[in-house]
Structures are given as structure tokens and as C-alpha cells.
Steps between C-alpha positions, in 0.01 A plus 500: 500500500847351574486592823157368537654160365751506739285580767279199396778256468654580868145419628449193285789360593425494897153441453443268204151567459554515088455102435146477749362795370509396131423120603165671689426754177511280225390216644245324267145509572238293267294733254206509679597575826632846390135626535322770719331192675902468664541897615304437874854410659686738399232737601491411822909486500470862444241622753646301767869727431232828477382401857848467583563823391222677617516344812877572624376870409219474738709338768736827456189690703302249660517453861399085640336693824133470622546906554635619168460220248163667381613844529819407292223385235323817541782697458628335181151539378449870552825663592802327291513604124344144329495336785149455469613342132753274620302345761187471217771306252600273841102401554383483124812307431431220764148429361656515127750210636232285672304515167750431262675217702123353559466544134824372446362161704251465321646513181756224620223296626289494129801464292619180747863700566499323830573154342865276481744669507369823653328385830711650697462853274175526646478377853780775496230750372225383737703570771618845320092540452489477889796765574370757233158477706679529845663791370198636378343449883763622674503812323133555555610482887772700474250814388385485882171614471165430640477258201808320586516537855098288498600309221854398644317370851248305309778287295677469913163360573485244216871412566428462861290232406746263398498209726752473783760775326246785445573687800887485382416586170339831592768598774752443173324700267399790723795469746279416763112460580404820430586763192734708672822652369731201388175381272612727221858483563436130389290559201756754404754254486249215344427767240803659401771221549382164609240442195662713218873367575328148471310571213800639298705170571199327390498654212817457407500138562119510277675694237804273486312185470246657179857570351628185564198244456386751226172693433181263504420410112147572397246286592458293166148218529674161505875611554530291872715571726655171599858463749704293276439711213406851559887647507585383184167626330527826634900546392390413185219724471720800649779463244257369192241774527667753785603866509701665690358657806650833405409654342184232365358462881607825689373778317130441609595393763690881592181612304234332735734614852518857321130534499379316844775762651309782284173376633605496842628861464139604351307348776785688754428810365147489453331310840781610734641288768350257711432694838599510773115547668424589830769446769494150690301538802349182667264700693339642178275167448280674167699325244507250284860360369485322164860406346644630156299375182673145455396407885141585448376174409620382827301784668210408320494122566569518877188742435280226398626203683321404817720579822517143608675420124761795536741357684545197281516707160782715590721279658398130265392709144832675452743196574266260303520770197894527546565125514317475213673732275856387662380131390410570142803436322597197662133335433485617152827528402460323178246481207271791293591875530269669263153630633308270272607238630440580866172592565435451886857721533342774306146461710670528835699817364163682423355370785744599739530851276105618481493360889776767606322773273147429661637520884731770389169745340313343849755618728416891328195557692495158754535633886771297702361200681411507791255770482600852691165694489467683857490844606742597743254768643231250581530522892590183735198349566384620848460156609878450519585790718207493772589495869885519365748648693706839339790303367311311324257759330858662397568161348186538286616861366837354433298238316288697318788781414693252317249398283531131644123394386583579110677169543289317832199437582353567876126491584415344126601821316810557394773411208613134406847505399614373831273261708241652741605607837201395739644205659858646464618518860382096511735364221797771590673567850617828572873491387345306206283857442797686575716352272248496189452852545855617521609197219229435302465199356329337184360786245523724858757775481690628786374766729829495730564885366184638492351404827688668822515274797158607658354456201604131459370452908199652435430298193620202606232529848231588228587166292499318823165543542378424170345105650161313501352566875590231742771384299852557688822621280744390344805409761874382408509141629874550575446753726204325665741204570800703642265685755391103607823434545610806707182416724588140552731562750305745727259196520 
């Protein structure tokens, strides 16, 4: 033990961690507060240093590559001993965290914890609230399946309708226009050190400021928070009626993290890992992405919502609903705290609460809008392909091989995820066609590697015939005015 002592002493000296550690540990906390309603931080503390954990395991054998990533997740499922059991602890932990730390939001919300002196405590956690569900997204991508792959281009598409900076906003998250090979490279890096790194120092600073500014007191009917006089009240109440945190506070608080980890373990063991499904393919079109469970009610309300009203949900909804919650505490910094008193707070909670549940059990059995309903083996009608020339009759096998109707229509049948290709050639020239194909574009994905070079010809001539009669094509009005300027001369 002496040489324990010592050993402690030659540290303590250096570091002088002795004096804050105490400070922190038996700092007093009012009465009340040491309750199980106060465990939901401390929870989610704990799972986000699990997916820490877990997660610098997984990056031991994961590969960021469109080849290997989902055969590195195949391979820790069936060949690595509990791999399949670390990677199940990763997943089940990450929807653990983004239920506690909503839970934990909503707890702060009803018990008015976002009032003077603690606004900035939780515009902190709103922005930690947007990290932990990053983190949550990113992961989802970084499985690298058919799920991912479709549901990673549809989130390009609604960021590429930003105004202005959308195209620049999908060449920096994918690395370029299309999902190639730096797209997971940068969601590797997004998921294992740009959002967890930031979320750790924002902890810290979160964790500093409850220890500082002191845990909220509980929400009493007709105790008012008020500027001038809420410090003094609350020292009073601390050291009047207070206990330490440990060991008053902390034991169910270790008691509460003990059993979420326990849960997590159970659900682990028991339902397995998330994936990975099928391999990514673009050119298999019979799919239908929906994101992990918290995302759902997203999927379910861009479901309902008329195509024309899309657009303006995802990019106006989201920042009105952010602004909001940033602007809380500084409109209603002061005044009542307890539930009672604060009806049309506690209305909007359930509101907002049974609105997510309803969209959520919606988006179990609601197919993707648009609708995607066609039969690839339905032939090209054989108005499309009379009197044409070979090249482009091979277009129309290239068409029909890669299942391009599931998502097109042509000749009034066909699928309606993308917009109907009958007047086509009109509103696109041919490096426009070119380039879509190859690219993509929009919810489109890229067929650059699955199409050879007289594949993309051939399709390309077939598209470029796809026009009302009598109607000439589209032409690039560029080119059209350098040829009249190269003839001017000769005349």
C-alpha cells in the first residue's frame, strides 16, 4: 500500500487532478434533483464512450473502399470470432444513444432546464442532438449496402436541392457528383473522427458547465425563475437542502448506465447486427431503401406529401425546427418551470411526440414516394423501335437490360421514380444524355461502371429518339453559335 501511496503522490503532484475531482464529486446538488428523472445524461455519456469503443474495434477490420467495405462487414459477421457481436453492440448502441439523448431533451424541455442560467447548456445539447444523429446516418452509410447505397443517393438528391450551393454540397459529401470511391472515404472520416472528436469536446464543455452552473432544481409550481434572483435562490437551496452528488446523485445514476449497457447487450445478442444486405449495385433497380428506425418518419412524410411540396419541406421544415429549438432559451429564459404551469409547452411535446410515433409506425409498411411499380420484362413498346436503324434497337436492349423502366416511363407504361422519358431527347442534348447517364444526377445513380462504351452510344442514340413527331431536338446553343461564326467568314 506504501508503494501504492507513493505511486499516487508522484502522479498527484504533476497532475493535480486531487482538488477538481473532489470539487466535481461532492459538489452539492438540491434534494430533489438526485432522482432517476436526472440519470438520461449520464446514460447517454456512457453509450457515446461504448460507441467509441466499439467503434475503434471495428475500424481495426474495416476497409473505407467501395470493393471491400461490405465484404469487411461480411467477414466480421461470419468469419471473425464475435465479430458478428461487436458490430451488433456498435448498431444497437447508436439507436440506444439517439433515444436516450431524445429522451434526455425532452426531459429538459418539461422540467424548463433550458432557462437562466443554463441557455447555453442546451443549445449545446441541440447541437449535440444533431451530431449523435449524423453519427447515427453516417454509420448507416458506412454498411454499404443496397440500403445505403439507395438511401445515401436519395439524401444527395435532397441536398442537391439547396439553392445555388447544392451542386457543391453533393460534390463535398460524395467527393464528387457521383458515389464513387472517395464517398466513403469521407463518411469514414465524418463518422469516426470529425463528429465523435466534436461530440466529446462538446461534452466536455456540456459536462463542465452542469458542474459549474449546477444540476437544474426540480421544477417546483410558483418557484420563478427570474435574472436578478435565480443564483442566489438556487445556492441557497443547494447548501440548505443539498447532498452530495456522490455518493446521493451517482449511484443511480451508475445504476441506470449499468442497465441501458445490459439492455443493449440483450438486444446484441438476441436480433443480431444490423446487415449488411445485398451488395450496392445501381443497376439492381428492385429495391426500396428506407433509413434506420429514428429516420422513418421522414420516409413516411415525404411519402405522403405531394411532389410539388417536397422540395420546400426538406430544405424550410428542418431549419425552421432548428431555429426554433436554438431560440428557446433566449425567448423564455425567465419565468415558470414546472409542467403545471406550462401547458401549451407540454401540448407541443406530445404533439410533436405521438406525430413522430404515427409517421414512424406509417413508414413500416408506406412504399417510397414516387411510386416504382413496373416490370422490367414488359417489352419496349413496338412503337418506339419501328423503321429504327440496328444501333438503335441495341439501344433498346441496353434499355431494357438495365431495368431502366422500373424507374421511367416510355409509351405510358413504365415506373415513376424519375420523370417519363417520351419527350427526353427534346429537353436534353446529347452530351446532356451522355453525361446523366455516366453521372447521374438527382435520385439517379451512376451507370459510368456498368455500361461499356457501346453500351452508353447505343443508349444514348435510343434516348435520342425518344421526341413528339415533327418536333426537332434538343441542340447546345453554344455550339450552334460557334459553327455561325466559323461560317461567317466563308460568306
Amino acid at each position: 500500500m506504501s508503494r501504492i501511496k507513493r505511486l499516487y503522490n508522484w502522479f498527484e503532484m504533476r497532475l493535480q487532478l486531487e482538488g477538481p475531482v473532489k470539487d466535481a464529486a461532492l459538489h452539492p446538488v438540491p434534494r430533489n434533483t438526485a432522482s432517476w428523472w436526472y440519470v438520461f445524461g449520464s446514460a447517454a455519456t456512457t453509450l457515446l464512450m461504448l460507441q467509441i469503443v466499439t467503434g475503434i474495434l471495428l475500424g481495426l477490420v474495416y476497409v473505407a473502399s467501395g470493393s471491400e467495405a461490405w465484404k469487411t462487414l461480411d467477414e466480421l459477421n461470419h468469419q471473425l470470432y464475435l465479430g458478428w457481436f461487436l458490430r451488433a453492440m456498435h448498431g444497437w448502441g447508436s439507436n440506444f444513444m439517439v433515444a436516450v439523448v431524445l429522451v434526455h431533451m425532452a426531459q429538459v424541455f418539461t422540467f424548463g432546464a433550458y432557462k437562466f442560467p443554463r441557455e447555453l447548456t442546451w443549445i449545446l445539447g441541440v447541437f449535440m442532438l444533431l451530431m449523435t444523429l449524423g453519427m447515427a446516418f453516417t454509420g448507416q452509410v458506412l454498411r454499404f449496402d443496397q440500403d445505403a447505397y439507395w438511401g445515401l443517393g436519395i439524401g444527395a438528391s435532397i441536398m442537391s436541392r439547396v439553392p445555388v450551393i447544392g451542386g457543391a454540397l453533393v460534390d463535398l459529401l460524395l467527393g464528387g457528383p457521383i458515389i464513387g470511391g472517395a464517398t466513403l472515404s469521407r463518411f469514414f472520416a465524418l463518422h469516426v473522427f470529425v463528429i465523435p472528436g466534436t461530440l466529446l469536446l462538446f461534452t466536455a464543455v456540456h459536462i463542465w458547465m452542469v458542474l459549474k452552473l449546477g444540476i437544474n432544481d426540480w421544477p417546483m409550481p410558483g418557484r420563478v425563475v427570474r435574472r436578478n434572483t435565480y443564483l442566489q435562490e438556487y445556492h441557497e437551496l443547494s447548501h440548505k437542502d443539498g447532498v452530495p452528488f456522490v455518493p446521493d446523485a451517482l449511484w443511480k445514476d451508475l445504476f441506470f448506465s449499468a442497465a441501458i449497457l445490459a439492455a443493449v447487450a440483450v438486444c446484441a445478442f438476441v436480433f443480431g447486427p444490423y446487415g449488411p444486405g445485398g451488395q450496392p449495385d445501381p443497376t439492381i433497380i428492385q429495391t426500396a431503401p428506407k433509413p434506420d428506425f429514428f429516420f422513418l418518419w421522414l420516409y413516411a412524410v415525404l411519402s405522403y406529401l405531394p411532389p410539388s411540396l417536397e422540395t420546400p419541406f426538406v430544405l424550410i421544415a428542418p431549419v425552421i425546427g432548428i431555429c426554433i429549438l436554438l431560440a428557446l432559451p433566449l425567448v423564455a429564459g425567465e419565468g415558470e418551470k414546472s409542467w403545471h404551469r406550462r401547458p401549451v409547452a407540454i401540448l407541443v411535446l406530445v404533439t410533436v411526440a405521438v406525430s413522430w410515433g404515427i409517421f414512424t409506425h406509417l413508414a413500416t409498411f408506406t412504399p417510397w414516394s414516387p411510386i416504382m411499380d413496373a416490370w422490367s420484362g414488359d417489352p419496349v413498346p413496338p412503337k418506339l423501335i419501328h423503321d429504327a436503324s440496328p444501333l438503335v434497337r441495341q439501344g433498346a436492349v441496353v434499355f431494357q437490360a438495365k431495368q431502366c423502366r422500373n424507374c421511367h416511363a416510355v409509351g405510358g407504361s413504365g415506373g415513376m421514380r424519375g420523370p417519363a422519358l417520351d419527350t427526353v431527347a427534346v429537353r436534353l442534348t446529347e452530351d446532356q444524355l451522355i453525361r446523366q447517364v455516366l453521372q447521374g444526377g438527382g435520385n439517379m445513380p451512376a451507370y459510368g461502371k456498368n455500361l461499356s462504351p457501346p453500351e452508353v452510344t447505343a443508349l444514348v442514340r435510343f434516348l435520342e429518339t425518344l421526341k413528339p413527331d415533327g418536333q426537332p431536338p434538343a441542340i447546345d446553343a453554344t455550339h450552334q453559335e460557334q459553327k455561325a461564326q466559323n461560317a461567317a467568314p466563308q460568306q
